[in-house]
OpenMM code with the backbone's topology and positions (N, CA, C; nanometers):
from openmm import Vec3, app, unit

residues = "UNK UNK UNK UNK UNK UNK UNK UNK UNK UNK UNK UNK UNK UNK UNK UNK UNK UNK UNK UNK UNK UNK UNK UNK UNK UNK UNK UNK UNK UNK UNK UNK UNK UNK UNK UNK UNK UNK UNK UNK UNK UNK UNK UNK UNK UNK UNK UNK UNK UNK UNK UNK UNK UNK UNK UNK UNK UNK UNK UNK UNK UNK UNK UNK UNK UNK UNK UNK UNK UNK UNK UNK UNK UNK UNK UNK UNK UNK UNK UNK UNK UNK UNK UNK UNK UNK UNK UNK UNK UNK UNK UNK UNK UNK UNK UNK UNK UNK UNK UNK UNK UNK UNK UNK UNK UNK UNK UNK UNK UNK UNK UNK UNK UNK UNK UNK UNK UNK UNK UNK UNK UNK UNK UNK UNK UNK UNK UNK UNK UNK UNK UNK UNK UNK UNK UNK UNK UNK UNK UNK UNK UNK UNK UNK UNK UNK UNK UNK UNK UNK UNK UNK UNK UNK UNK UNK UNK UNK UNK UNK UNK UNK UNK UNK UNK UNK UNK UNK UNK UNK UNK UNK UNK UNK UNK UNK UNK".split()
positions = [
    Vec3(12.0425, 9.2708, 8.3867),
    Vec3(12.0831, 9.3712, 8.2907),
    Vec3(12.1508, 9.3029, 8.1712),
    Vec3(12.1039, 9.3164, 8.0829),
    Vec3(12.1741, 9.2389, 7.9102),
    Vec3(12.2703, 9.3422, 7.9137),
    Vec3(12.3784, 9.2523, 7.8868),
    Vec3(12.5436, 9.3430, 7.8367),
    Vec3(12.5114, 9.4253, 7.6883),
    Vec3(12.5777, 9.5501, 7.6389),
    Vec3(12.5400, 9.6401, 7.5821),
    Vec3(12.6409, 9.5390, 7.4102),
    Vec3(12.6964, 9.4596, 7.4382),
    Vec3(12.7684, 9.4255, 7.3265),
    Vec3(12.6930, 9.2394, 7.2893),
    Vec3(12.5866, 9.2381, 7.3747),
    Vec3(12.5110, 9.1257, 7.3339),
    Vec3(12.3824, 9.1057, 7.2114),
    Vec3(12.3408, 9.2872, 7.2829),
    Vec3(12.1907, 9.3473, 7.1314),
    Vec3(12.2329, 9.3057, 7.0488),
    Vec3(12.3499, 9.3500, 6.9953),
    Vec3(12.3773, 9.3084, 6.8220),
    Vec3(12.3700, 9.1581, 6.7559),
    Vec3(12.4087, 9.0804, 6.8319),
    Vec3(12.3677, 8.9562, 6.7941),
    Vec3(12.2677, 8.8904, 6.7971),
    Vec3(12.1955, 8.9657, 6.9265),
    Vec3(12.0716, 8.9103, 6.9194),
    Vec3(11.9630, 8.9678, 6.7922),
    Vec3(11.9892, 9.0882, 6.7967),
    Vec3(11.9074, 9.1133, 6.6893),
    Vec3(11.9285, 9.1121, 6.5192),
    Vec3(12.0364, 9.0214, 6.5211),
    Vec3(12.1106, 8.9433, 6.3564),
    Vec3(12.0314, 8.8060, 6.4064),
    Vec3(12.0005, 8.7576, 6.5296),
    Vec3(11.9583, 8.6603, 6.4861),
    Vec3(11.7833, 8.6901, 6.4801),
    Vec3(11.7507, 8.7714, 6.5615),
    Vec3(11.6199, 8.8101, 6.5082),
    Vec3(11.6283, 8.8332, 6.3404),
    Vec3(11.7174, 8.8916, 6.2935),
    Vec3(11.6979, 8.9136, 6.1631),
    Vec3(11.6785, 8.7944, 6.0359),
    Vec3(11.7769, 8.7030, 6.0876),
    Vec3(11.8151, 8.6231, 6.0214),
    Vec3(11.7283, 8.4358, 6.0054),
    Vec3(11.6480, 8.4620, 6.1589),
    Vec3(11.5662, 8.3431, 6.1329),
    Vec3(11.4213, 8.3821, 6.0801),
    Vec3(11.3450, 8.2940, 6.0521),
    Vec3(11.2104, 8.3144, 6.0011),
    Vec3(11.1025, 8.4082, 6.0808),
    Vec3(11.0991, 8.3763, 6.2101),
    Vec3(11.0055, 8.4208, 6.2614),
    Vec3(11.0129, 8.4361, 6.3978),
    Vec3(11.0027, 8.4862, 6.5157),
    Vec3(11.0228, 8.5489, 6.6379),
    Vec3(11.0103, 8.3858, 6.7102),
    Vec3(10.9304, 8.2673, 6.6630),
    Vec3(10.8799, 8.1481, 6.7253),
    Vec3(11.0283, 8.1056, 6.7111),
    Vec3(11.0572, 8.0647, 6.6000),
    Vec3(11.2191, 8.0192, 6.5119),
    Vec3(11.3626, 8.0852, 6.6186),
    Vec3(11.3383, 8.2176, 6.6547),
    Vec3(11.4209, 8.3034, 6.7127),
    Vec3(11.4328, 8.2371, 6.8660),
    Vec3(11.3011, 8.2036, 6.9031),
    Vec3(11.2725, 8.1104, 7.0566),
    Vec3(11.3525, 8.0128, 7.0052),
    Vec3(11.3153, 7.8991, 6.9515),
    Vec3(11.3687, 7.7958, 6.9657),
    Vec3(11.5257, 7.7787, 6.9586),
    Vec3(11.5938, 7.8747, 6.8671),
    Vec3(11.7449, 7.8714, 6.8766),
    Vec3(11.7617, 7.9623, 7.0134),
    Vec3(11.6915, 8.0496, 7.0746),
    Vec3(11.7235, 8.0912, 7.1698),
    Vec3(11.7632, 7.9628, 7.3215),
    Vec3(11.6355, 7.8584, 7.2703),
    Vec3(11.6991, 7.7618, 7.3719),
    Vec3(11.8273, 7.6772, 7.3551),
    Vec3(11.8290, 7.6397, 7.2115),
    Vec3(11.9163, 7.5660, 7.1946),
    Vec3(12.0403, 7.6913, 7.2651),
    Vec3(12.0757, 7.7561, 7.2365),
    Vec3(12.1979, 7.8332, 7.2542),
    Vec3(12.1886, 7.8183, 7.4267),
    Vec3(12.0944, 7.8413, 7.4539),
    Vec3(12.0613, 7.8195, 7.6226),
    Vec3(12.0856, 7.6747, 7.6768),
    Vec3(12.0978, 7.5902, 7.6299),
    Vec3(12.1156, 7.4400, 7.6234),
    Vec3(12.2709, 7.4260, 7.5948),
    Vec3(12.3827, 7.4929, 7.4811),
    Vec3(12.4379, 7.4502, 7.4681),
    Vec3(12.5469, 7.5447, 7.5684),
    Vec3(12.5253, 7.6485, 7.6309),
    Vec3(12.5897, 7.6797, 7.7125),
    Vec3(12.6199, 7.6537, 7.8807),
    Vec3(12.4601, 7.5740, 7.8920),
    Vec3(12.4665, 7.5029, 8.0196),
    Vec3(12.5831, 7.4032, 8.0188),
    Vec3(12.6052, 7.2844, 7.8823),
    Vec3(12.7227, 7.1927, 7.8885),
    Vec3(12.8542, 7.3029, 7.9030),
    Vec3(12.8716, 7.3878, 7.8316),
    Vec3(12.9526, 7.4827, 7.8248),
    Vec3(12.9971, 7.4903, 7.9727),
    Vec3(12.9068, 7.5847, 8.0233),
    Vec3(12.9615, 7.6062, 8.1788),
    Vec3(12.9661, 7.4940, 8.2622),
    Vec3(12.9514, 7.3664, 8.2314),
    Vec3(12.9462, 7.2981, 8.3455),
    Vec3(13.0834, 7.1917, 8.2827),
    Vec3(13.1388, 7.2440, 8.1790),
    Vec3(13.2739, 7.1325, 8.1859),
    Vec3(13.4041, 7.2588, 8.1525),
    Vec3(13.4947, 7.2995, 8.2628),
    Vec3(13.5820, 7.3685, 8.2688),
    Vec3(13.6551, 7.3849, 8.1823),
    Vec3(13.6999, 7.2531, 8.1139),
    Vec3(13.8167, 7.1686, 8.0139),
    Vec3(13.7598, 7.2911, 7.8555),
    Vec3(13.5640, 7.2687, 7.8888),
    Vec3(13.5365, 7.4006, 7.7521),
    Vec3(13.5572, 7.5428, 7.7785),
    Vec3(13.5260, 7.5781, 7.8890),
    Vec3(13.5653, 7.6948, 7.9194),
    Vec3(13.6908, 7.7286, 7.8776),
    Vec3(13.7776, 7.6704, 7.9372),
    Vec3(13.9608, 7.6867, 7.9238),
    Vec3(13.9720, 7.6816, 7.7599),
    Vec3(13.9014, 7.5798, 7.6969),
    Vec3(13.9059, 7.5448, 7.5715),
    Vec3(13.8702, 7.6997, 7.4832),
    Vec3(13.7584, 7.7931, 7.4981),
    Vec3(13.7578, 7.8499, 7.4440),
    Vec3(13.7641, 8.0037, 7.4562),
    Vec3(13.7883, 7.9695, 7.5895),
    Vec3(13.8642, 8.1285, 7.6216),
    Vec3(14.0335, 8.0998, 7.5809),
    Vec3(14.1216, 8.0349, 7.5474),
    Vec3(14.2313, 8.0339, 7.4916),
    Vec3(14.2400, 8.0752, 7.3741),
    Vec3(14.3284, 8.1714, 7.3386),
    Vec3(14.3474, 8.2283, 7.2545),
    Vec3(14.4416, 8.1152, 7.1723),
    Vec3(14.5197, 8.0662, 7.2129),
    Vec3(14.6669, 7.9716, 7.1105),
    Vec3(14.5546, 7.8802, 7.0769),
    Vec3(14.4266, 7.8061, 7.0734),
    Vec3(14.3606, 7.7331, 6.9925),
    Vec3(14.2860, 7.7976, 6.8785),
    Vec3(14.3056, 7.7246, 6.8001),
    Vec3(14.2705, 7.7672, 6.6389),
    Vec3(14.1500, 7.7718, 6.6661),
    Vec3(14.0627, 7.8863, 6.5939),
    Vec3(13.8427, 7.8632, 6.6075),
    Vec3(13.8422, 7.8050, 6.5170),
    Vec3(13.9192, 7.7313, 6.4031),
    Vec3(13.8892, 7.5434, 6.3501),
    Vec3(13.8407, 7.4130, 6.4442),
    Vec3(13.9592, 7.4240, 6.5556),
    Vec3(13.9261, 7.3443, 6.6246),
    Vec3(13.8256, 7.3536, 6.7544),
    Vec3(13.8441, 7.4822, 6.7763),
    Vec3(13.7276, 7.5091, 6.8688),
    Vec3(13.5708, 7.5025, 6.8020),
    Vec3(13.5627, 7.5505, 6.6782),
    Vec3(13.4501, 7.4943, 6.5728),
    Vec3(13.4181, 7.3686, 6.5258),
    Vec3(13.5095, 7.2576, 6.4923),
    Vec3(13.4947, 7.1195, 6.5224),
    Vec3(13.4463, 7.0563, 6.6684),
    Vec3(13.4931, 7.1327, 6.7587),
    Vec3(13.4784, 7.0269, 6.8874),
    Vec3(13.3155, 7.0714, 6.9139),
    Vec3(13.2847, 7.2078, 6.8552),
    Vec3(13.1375, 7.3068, 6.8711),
    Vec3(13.0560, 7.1879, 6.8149),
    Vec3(13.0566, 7.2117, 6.6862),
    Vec3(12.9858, 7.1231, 6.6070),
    Vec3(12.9569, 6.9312, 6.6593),
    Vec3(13.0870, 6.8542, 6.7208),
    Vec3(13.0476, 6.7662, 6.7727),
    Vec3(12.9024, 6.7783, 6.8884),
    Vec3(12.9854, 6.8429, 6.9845),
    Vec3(12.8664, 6.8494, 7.0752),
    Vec3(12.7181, 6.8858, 7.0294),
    Vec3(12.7431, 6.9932, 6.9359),
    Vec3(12.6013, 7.0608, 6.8792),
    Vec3(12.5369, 6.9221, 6.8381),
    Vec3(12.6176, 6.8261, 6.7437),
    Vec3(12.5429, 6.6906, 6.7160),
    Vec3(12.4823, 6.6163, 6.8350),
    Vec3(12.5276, 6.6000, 6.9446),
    Vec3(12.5257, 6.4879, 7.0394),
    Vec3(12.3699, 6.5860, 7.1222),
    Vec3(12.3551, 6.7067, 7.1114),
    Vec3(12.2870, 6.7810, 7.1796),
    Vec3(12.1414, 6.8036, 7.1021),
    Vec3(12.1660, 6.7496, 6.9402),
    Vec3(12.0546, 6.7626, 6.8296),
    Vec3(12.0164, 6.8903, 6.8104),
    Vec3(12.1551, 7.0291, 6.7929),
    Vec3(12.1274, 7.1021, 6.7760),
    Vec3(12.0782, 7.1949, 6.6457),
    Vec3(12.0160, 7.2491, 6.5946),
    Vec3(11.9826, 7.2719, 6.4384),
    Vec3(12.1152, 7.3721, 6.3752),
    Vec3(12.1342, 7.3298, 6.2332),
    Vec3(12.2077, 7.3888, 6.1459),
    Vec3(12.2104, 7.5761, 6.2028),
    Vec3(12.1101, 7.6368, 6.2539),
    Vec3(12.1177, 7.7973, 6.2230),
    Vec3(12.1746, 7.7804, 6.3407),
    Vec3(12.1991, 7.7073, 6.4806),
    Vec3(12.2629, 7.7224, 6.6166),
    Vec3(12.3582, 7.7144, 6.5635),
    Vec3(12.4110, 7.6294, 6.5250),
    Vec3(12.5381, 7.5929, 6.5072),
    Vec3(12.6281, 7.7301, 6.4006),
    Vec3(12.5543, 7.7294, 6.3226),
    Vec3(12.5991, 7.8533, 6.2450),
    Vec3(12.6428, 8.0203, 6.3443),
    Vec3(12.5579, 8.0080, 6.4203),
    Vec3(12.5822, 8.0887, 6.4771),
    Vec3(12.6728, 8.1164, 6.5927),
    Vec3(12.6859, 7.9866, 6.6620),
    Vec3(12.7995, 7.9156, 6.7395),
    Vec3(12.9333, 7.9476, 6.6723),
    Vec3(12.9112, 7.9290, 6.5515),
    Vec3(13.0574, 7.9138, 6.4750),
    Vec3(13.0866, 8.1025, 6.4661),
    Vec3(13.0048, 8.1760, 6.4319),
    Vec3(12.9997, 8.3146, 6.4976),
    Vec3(13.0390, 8.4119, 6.6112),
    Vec3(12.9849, 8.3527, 6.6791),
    Vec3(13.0696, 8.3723, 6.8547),
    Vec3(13.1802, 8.3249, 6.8417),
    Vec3(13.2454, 8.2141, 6.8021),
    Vec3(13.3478, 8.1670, 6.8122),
    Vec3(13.4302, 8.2703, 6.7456),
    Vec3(13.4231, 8.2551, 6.6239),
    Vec3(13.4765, 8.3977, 6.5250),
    Vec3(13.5078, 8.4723, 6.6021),
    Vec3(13.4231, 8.5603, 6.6690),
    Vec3(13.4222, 8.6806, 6.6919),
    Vec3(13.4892, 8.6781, 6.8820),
    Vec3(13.5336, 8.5679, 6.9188),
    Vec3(13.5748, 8.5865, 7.0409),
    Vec3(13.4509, 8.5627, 7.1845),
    Vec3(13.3445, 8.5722, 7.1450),
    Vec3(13.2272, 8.5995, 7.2203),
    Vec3(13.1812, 8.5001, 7.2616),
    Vec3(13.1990, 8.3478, 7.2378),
    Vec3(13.1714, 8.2404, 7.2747),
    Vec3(13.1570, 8.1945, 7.4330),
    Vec3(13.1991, 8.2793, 7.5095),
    Vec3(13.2255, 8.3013, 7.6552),
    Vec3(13.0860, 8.3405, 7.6819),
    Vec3(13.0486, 8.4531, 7.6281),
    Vec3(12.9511, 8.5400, 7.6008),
    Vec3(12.7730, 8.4626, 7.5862),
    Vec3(12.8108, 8.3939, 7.5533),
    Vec3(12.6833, 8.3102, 7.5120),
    Vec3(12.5724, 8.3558, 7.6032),
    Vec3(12.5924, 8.3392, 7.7061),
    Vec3(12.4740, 8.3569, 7.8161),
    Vec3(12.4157, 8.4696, 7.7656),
    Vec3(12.5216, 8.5715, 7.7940),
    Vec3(12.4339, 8.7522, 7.7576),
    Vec3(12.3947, 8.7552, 7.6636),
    Vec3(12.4492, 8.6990, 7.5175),
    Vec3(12.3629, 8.6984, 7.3960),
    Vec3(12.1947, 8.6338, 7.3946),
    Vec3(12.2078, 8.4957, 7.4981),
    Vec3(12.0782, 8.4105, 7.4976),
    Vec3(11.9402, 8.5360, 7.5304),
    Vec3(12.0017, 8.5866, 7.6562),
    Vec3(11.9587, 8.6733, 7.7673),
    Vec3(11.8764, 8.7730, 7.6620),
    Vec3(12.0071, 8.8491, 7.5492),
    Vec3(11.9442, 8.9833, 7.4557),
    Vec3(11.8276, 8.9236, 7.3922),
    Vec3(11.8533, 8.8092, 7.3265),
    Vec3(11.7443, 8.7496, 7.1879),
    Vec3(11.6577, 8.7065, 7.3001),
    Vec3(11.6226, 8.6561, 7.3952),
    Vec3(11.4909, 8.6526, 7.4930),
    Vec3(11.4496, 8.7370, 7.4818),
    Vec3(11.4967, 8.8577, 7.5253),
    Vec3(11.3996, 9.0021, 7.5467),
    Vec3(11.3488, 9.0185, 7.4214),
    Vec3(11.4230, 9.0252, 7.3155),
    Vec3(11.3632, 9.0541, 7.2058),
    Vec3(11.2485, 8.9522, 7.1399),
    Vec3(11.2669, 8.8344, 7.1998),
    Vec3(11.1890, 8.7378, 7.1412),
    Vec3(11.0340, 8.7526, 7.2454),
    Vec3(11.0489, 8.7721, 7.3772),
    Vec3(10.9139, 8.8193, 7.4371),
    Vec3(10.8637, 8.9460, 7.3965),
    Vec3(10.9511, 9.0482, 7.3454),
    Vec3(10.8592, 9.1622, 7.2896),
    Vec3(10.8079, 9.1243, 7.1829),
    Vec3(10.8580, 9.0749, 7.1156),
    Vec3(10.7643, 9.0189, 6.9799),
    Vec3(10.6574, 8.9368, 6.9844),
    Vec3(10.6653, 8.8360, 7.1080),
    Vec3(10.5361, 8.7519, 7.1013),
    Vec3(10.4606, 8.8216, 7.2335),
    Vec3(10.4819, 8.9338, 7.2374),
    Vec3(10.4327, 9.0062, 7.3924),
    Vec3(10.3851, 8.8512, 7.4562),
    Vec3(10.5144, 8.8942, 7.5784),
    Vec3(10.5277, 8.7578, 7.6183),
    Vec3(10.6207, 8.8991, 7.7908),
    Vec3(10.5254, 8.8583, 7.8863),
    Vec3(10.6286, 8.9286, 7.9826),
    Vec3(10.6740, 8.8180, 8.1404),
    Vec3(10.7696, 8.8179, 8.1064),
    Vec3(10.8589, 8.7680, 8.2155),
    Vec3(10.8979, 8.7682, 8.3986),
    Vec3(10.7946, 8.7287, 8.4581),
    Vec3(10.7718, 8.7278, 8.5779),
    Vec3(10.8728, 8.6674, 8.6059),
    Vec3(10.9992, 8.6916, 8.7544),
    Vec3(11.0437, 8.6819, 8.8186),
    Vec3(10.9759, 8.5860, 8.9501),
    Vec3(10.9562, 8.4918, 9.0225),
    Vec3(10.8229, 8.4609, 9.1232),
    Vec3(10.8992, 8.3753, 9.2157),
    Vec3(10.9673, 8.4447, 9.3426),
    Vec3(10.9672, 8.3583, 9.4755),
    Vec3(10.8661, 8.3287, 9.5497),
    Vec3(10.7979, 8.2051, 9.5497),
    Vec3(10.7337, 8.1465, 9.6092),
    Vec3(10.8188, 8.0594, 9.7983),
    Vec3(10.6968, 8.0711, 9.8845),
    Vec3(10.7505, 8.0079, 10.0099),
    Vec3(10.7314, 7.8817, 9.9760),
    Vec3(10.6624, 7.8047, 9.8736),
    Vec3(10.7483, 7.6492, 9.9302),
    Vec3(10.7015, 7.5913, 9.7152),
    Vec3(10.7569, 7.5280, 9.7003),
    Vec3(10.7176, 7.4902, 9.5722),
    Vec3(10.6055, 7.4477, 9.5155),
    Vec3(10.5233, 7.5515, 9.3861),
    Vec3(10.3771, 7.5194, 9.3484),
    Vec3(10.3768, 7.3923, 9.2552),
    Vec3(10.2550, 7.3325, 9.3155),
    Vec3(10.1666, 7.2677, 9.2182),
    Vec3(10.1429, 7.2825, 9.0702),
    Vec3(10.0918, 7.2180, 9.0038),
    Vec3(10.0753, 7.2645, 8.8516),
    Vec3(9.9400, 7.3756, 8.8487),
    Vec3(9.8349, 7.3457, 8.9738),
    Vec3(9.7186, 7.4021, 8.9449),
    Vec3(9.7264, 7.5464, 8.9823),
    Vec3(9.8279, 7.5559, 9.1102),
    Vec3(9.8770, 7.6739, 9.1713),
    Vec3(9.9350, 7.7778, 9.0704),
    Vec3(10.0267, 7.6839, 8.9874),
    Vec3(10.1158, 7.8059, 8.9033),
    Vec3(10.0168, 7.8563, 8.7710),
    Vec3(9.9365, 7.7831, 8.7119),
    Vec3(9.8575, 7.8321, 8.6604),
    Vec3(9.7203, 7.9202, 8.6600),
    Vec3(9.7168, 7.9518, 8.8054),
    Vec3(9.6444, 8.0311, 8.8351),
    Vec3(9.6929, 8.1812, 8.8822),
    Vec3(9.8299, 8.1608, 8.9294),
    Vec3(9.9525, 8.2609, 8.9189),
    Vec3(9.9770, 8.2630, 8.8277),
    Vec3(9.9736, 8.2419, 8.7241),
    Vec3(10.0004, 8.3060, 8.5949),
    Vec3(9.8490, 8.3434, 8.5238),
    Vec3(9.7539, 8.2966, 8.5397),
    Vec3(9.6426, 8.3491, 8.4930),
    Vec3(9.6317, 8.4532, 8.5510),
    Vec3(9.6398, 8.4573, 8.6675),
    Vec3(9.6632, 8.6254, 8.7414),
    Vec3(9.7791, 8.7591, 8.7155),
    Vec3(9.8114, 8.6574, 8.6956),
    Vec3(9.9680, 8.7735, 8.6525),
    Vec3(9.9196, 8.8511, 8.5099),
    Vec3(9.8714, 8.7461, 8.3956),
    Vec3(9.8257, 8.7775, 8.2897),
    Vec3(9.7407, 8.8765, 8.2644),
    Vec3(9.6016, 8.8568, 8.3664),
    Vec3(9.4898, 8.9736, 8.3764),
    Vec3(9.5720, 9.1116, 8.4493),
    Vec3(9.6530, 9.1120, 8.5043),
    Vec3(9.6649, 9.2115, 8.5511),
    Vec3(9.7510, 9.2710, 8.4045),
    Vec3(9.8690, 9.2059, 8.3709),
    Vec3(9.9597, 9.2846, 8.2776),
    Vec3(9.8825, 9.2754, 8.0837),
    Vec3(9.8022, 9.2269, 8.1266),
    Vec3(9.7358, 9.2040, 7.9391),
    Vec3(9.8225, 9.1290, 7.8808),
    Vec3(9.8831, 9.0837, 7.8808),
    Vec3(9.9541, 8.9872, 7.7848),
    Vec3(10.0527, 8.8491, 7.8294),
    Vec3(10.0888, 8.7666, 7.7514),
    Vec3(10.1202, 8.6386, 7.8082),
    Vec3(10.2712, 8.6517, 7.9011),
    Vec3(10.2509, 8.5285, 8.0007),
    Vec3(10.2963, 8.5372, 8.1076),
    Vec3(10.4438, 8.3913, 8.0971),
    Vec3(10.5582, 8.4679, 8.1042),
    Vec3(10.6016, 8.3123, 8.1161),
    Vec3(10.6736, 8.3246, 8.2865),
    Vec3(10.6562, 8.2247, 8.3790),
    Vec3(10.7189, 8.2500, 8.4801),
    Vec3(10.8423, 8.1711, 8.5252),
    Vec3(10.9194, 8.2102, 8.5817),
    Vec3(11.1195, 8.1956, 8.6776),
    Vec3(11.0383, 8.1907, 8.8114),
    Vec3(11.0374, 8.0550, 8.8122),
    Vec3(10.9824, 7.9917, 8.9874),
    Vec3(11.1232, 7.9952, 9.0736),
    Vec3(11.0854, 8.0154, 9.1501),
    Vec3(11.2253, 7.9678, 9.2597),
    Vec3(11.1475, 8.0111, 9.4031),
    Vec3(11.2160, 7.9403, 9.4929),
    Vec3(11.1505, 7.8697, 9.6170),
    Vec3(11.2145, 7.9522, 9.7573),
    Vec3(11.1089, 7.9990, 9.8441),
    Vec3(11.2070, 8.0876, 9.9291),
    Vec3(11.1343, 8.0411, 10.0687),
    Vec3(11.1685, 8.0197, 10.1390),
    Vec3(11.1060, 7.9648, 10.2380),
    Vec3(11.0477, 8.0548, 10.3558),
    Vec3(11.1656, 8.1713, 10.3291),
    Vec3(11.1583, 8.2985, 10.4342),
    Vec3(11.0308, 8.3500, 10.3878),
    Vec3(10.9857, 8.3537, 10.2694),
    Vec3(10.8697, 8.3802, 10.2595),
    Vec3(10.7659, 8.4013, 10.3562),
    Vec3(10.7377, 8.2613, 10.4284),
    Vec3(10.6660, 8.1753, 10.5511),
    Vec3(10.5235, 8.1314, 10.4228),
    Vec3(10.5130, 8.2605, 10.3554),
    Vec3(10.3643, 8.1902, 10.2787),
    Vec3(10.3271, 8.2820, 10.1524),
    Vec3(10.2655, 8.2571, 10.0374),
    Vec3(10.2705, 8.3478, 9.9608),
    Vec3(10.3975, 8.3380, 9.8335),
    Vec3(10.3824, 8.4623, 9.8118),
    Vec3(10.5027, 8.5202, 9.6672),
    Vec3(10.5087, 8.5913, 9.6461),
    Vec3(10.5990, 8.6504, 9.5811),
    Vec3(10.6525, 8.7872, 9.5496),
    Vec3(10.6765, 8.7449, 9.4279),
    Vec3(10.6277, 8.8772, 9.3383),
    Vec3(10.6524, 8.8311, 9.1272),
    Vec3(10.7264, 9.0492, 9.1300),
    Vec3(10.8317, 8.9795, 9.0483),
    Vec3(10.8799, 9.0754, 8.9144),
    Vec3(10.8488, 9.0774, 8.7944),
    Vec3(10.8333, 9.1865, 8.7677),
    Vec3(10.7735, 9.1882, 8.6297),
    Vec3(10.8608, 9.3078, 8.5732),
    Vec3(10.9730, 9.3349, 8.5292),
    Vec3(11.0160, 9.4282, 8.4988),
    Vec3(11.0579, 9.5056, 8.6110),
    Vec3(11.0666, 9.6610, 8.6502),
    Vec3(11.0700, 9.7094, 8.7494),
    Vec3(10.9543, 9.7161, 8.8628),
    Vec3(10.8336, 9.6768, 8.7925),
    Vec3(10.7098, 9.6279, 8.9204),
    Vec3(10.7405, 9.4433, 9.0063),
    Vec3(10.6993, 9.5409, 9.1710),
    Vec3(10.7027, 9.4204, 9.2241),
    Vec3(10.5732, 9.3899, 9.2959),
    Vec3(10.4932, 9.2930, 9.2986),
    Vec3(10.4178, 9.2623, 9.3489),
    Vec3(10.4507, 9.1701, 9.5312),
    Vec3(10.4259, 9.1928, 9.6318),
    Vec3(10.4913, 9.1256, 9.7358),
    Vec3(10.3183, 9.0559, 9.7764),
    Vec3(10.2652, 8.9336, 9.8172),
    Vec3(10.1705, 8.8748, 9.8332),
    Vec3(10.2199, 8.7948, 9.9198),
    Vec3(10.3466, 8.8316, 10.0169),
    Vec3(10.3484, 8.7101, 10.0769),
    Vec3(10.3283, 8.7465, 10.2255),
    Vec3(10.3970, 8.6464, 10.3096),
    Vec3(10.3042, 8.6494, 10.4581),
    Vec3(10.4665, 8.7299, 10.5337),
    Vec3(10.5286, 8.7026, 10.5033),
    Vec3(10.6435, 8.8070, 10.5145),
    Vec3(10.6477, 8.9399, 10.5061),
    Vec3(10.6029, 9.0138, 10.4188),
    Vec3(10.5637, 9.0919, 10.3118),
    Vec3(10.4841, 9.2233, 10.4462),
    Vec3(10.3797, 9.0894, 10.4415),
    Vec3(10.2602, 9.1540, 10.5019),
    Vec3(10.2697, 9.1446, 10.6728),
    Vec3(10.4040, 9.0993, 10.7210),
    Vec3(10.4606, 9.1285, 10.8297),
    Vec3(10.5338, 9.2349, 10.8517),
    Vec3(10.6156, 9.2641, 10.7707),
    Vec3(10.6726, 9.3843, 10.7461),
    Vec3(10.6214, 9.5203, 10.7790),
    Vec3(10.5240, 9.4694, 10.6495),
    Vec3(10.4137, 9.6577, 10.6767),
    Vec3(10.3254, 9.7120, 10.8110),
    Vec3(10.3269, 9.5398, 10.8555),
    Vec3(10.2643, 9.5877, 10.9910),
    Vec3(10.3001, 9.6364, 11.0834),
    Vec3(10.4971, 9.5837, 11.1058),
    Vec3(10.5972, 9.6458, 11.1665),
    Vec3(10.5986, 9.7998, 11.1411),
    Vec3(10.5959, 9.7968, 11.0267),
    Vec3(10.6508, 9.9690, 10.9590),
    Vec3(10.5052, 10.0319, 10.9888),
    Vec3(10.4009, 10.0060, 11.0501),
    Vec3(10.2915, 10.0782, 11.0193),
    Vec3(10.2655, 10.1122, 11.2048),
    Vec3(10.3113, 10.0216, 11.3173),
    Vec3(10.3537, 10.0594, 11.4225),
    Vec3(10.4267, 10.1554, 11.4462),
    Vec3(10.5357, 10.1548, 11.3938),
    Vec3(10.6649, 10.2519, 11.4159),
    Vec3(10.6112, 10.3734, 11.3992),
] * unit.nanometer
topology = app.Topology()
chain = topology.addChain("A")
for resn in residues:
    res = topology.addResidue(resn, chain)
    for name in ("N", "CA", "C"):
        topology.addAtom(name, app.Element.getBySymbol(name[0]), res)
């Protein structure tokens, strides 16, 4: 679920870059620069504190943004969140401008637990499938489930597809009963 105070930014930055492709690519960077984010506490603490100036929390932004080769409009916009307190926030903002950036390149977002980890030839045929069924391009969120026993299960929005050997244990249970 995208937080209801994330749309707005996402869609200033839809507004504000060139083109929905442009909108992807700062969408990763922002996705990139919040992974360092969450994974060093010292930034967290750093910018959820209120007694630090957003000078210096905007200097220390901007270093990393360098070391990370992030482009001038990330950073600009970094310095934004910061402004505005929301820098915490980052994730849910990344999260809004995705959605908006796959509706624009109708681009739909499969969810896909697989029972043991695919191949390159595998996932592209799961996604060529995914594609014919929904008409339009497919990007897929692999992750690995073992309980599975065989097979996958894909989200696609509120549709779920279950194809797995689990799945199809289940119904056989429920179709006894």
């Amino acid at each position: 679920m995208i937080r209801r105070f994330a749309r707005p930014y996402a869609r200033a930055i839809m507004d504000v870059t060139a083109s929905p492709a442009e909108a992807n690519d700062v969408r990763r960077e922002l996705e990139q620069f919040d992974v360092q984010r969450r994974k060093a506490n010292d930034l967290q603490e750093l910018y959820a504190n209120p007694g630090i100036e957003n000078d210096v929390k905007l200097k220390i932004t901007q270093q990393i943004a360098g070391k990370l080769g992030l482009s001038e409009m990330t950073v600009k916009i970094l310095g934004v969140l910061i402004a505005n307190h929301r820098i915490n926030d980052l994730g849910a903002v990344a999260d809004a401008l995705a959605d908006y950036v796959n509706r624009a390149l109708h681009v739909a977002v499969a969810e896909v637990r697989t029972a043991h980890e695919l191949n390159d030839n595998e996932e592209a045929q799961l996604r060529q499938t995914l594609e014919k069924k929904l008409g339009k391009r497919v990007e897929l969120r692999l992750t690995t489930d073992p309980a599975l026993i065989g097979g996958f299960v894909a989200q696609v929005g509120s549709e779920i597809w279950d194809a797995s050997v689990a799945g199809k244990i289940n119904k056989f249970r429920a179709s006894l009963a």
